[in-house]
N, C-alpha and C positions, 0 to 999 in steps of 0.2 A: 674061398674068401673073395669078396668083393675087391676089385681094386680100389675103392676109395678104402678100407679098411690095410691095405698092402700098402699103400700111401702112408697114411697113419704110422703104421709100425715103422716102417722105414725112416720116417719124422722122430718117431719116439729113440729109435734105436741112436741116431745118429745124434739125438743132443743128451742121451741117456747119463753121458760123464759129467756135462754140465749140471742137469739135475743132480745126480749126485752129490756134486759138491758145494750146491745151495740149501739142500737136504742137510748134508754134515754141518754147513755153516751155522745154518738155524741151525740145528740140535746143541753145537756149542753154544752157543749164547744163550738157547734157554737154560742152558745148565746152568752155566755163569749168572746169569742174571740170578736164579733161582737159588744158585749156592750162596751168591751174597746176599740176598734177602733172609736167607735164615742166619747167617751168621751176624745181620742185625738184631734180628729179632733175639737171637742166643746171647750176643752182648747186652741190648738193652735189658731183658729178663735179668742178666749176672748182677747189673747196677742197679735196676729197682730193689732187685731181693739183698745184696748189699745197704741200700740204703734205709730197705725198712730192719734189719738185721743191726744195724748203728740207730736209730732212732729208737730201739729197745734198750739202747746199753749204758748200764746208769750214769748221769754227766759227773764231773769233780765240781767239789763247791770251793772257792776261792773267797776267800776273806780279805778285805781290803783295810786299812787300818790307815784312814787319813787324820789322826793327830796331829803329824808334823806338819799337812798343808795348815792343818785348823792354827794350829802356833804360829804360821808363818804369815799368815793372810790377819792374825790378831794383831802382830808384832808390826805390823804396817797401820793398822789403823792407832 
């Protein structure tokens, strides 16, 4: 081996722990990032399909019965 190749290694060797643990860094975070992107993506899926799952579900009809305003708004005039 050339000595500039012996250089090299020796360069590589000695900051080899440092690589390492900027290697490991990155690999966490891409995970991380990557696990929370999907469990947005998993949440938001849950609440559209929730909300088209209510938007099929037949509404209640409520009947209002304003006689007594109509009595009362007569009974002024």
């Amino acid at each position: 081996m050339s000595q500039e190749k012996v250089d090299r290694y020796k360069q590589e060797k000695a900051s080899r722990k440092e690589t390492m643990k900027k290697e490991k860094r990155k690999s966490i975070l891409r995970k991380t990032v990557l696990g929370v992107a999907v469990l947005v993506l998993v949440g938001w899926l849950g609440y559209s399909a929730y909300g088209a799952y209510e938007a099929k579900q037949p509404r209640d009809v409520v009947e209002i019965n304003y006689d007594a305003v109509q009595n009362y708004l007569n009974d002024l005039q």
